[in-house]
N, C-alpha and C positions, 0 to 999 in steps of 0.2 A: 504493500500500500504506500510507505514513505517513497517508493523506489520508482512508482509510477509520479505522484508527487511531484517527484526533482523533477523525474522527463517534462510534465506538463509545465513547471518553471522553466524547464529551458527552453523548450517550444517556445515559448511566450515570449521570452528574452531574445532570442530569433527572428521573431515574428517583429519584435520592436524596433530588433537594429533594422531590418529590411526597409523596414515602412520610413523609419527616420532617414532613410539615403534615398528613399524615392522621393520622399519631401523635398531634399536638397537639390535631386537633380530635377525635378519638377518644376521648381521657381528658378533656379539659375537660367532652365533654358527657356522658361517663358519674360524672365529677365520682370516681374512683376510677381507681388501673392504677401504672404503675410505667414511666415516662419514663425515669428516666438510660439503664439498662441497652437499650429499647427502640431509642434516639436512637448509641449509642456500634455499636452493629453493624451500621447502617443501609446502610456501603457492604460489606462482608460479605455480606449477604442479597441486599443489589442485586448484586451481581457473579454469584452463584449463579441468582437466579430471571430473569434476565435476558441472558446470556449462556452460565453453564455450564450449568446442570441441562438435561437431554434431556426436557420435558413436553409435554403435551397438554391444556391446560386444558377444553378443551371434552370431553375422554376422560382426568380426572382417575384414573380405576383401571386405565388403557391398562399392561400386564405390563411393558413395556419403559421405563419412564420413571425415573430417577433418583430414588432417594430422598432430602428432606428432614427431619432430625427435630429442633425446637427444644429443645431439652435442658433451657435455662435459660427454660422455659415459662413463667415471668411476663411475660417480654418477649412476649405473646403479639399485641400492638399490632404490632408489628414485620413479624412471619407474616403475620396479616390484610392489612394495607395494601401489603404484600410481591403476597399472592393476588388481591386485588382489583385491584390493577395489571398485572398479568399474564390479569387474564379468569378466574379462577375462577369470581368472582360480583362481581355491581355493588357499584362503589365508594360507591353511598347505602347500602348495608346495614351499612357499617364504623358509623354513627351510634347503631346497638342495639348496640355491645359494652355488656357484661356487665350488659345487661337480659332480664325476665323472659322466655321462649321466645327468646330472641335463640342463634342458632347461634353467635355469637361468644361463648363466655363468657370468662373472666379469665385460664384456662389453656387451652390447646388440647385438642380433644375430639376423638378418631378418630370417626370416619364422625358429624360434625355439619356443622361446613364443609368442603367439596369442596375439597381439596390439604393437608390436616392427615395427617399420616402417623401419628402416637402421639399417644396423650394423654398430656402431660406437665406438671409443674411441683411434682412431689417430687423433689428436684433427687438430682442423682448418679444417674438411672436412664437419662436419653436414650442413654447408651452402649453401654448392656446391651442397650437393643433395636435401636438400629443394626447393634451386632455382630451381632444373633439376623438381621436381616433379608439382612446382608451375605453370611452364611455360607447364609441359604436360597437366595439367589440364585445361588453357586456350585455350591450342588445341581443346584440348577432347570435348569442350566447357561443363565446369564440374565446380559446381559456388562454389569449396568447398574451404578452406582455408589451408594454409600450415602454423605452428608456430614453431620456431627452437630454442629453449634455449641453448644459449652459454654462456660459462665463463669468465672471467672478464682477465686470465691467457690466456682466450684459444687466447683471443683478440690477440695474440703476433707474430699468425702465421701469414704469408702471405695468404696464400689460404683464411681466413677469409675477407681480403680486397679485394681479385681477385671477389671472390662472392657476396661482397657490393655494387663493382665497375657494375660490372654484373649485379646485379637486380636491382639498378637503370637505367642503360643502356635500359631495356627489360620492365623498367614500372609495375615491379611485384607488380601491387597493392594489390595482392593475399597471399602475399607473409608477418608474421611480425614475426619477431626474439626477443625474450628475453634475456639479459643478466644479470645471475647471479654476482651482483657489489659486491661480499665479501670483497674486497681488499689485499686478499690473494691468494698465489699457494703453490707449495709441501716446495718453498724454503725461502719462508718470504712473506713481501709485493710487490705487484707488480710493486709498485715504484720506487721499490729500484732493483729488477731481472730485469727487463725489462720492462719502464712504457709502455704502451698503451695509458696514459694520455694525454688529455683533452678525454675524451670516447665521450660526448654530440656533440660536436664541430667538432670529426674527421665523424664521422656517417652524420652529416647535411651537412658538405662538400663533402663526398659520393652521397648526392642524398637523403636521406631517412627523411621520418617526424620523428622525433624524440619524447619523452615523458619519462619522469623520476619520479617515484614513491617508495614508502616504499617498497619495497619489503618483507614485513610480513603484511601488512597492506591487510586485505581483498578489504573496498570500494574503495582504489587507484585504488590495481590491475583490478576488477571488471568495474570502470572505463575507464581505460588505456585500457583496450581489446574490449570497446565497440567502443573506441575513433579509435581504428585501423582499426575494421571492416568499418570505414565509409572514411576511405583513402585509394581511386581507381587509382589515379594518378603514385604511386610510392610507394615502399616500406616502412613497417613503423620498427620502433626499439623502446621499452619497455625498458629502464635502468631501473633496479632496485635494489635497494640498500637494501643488505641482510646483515649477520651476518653469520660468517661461522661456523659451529658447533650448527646454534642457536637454544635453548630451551632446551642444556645439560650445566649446568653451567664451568663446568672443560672442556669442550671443544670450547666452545663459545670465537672466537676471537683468535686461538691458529695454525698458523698454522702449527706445532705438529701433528695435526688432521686432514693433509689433507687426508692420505692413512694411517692409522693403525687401526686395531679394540680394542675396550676396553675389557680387561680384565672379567673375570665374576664378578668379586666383583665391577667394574665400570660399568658394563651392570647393575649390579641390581640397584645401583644408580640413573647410569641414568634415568633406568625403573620405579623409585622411585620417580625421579622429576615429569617425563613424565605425571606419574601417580597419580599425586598430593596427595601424600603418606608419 
């Protein structure tokens, strides 16, 4: 049991450096995109598209499969290289983000690329339609799972709280959201732009079980998502606390990095860390 265990940590740790060097070569060669935020949810995403979420890549609109919604849709590098590792579509086609007819553009597009669930990146809405899909699925009587990654920045909008307020109201026990905690947005700290602070505190007075983990940390996350599925009552929320830019050293921590692409002689670098080189 420990020995399968390791395997699935190293999987996973596999699974992250991959996606973190398509990130890189993704923005460098569309020479436009948004890395920090991309880079800081990378084990997040891998923990969901690789072990949690119930999918069928090869039958991406299969009724029964889990839904994903990127909320904080600039990180839309993230998703892509997330899908193409997973077999949505060839991992050569991540090279046309946000070129002309390229199915990847900058924000995520419903029914463009196969495993994109909303089109999002006017931030503070991924919740409203999480919740909208959670509660059709309780209809439907459809026992699948809805998980919404939000930003720690995006926390700032209203509609984020309108939809808090909401799925506690509705009981969405179907329903758990992630928030990437970088503690950064495009203009500095969030503390200082606009706090959203106490995060823990404002979430459990909303209604929702709350849980706070490493957010690089595979066995938290791993964890923290089994601990969700077992809360039927009301909505749950995953904090987790990341690093923005992390596992490029020049952009880790910087937010500089929220929206620019590196350079090619900083793409190889990075490429270079990435690549334990």
């Amino acid at each position: 049991m420990a020995a399968a265990q390791e395997e699935l940590l190293w999987h996973l740790e596999e699974k992250a450096r991959r996606i973190r060097i398509d990130i890189i070569r993704m923005l460098a060669e569309a020479g436009s995109g948004h890395p920090g935020g991309s880079l800081s949810g990378v084990e997040i995403v891998t923990a969901l598209f690789f072990h949690v979420l119930r999918l069928r890549p090869e039958e991406p609109e299969w009724p029964e499969r889990d839904r994903f919604i990127l909320s904080k849709g600039h990180a839309a590098p993230l998703l892509y290289a997330a899908l193409a590792e997973r077999g949505f579509f060839p991992r050569e086609e991540l090279l046309t983000l946000r070129k002309l007819g390229s199915r990847l553009q900058g924000h995520p597009v419903r029914n463009k690329a196969p495993g994109v669930e909303a089109s999002t990146g006017s931030l503070g809405q991924g919740l409203s339609v999480g919740l909208g899909i959670a509660l059709a699925g309780r209809l439907d009587r459809r026992d699948y799972r809805v998980y919404v990654l939000l930003g720690d920045g995006e926390s700032e909008e209203g509609q984020v709280w309108e939809a808090a307020m909401a799925a506690a109201h509705y009981r969405a026990g179907n329903l758990t959201a992630i928030l990437d905690f970088n503690g950064l947005q495009i203009d500095g700290r969030i503390q200082e732009v606009m706090s959203p602070l106490p995060l823990p505190d404002k979430w459990e007075a909303f209604g929702w079980a709350v849980r706070e983990v490493d957010g690089h940390d595979f066995r938290e996350l791993l964890e923290a998502f089994e601990w969700a599925k077992g809360v039927h009552d009301r909505p749950s929320m995953i904090i987790a606390r990341t690093v923005k830019g992390k596992g490029v050293s020049f952009m880790e921590d910087v937010a500089d990095w929220h929206g620019k692409a590196p350079s090619r002689e900083q793409a190889e670098q990075a490429l270079g860390e990435l690549s334990g080189v």
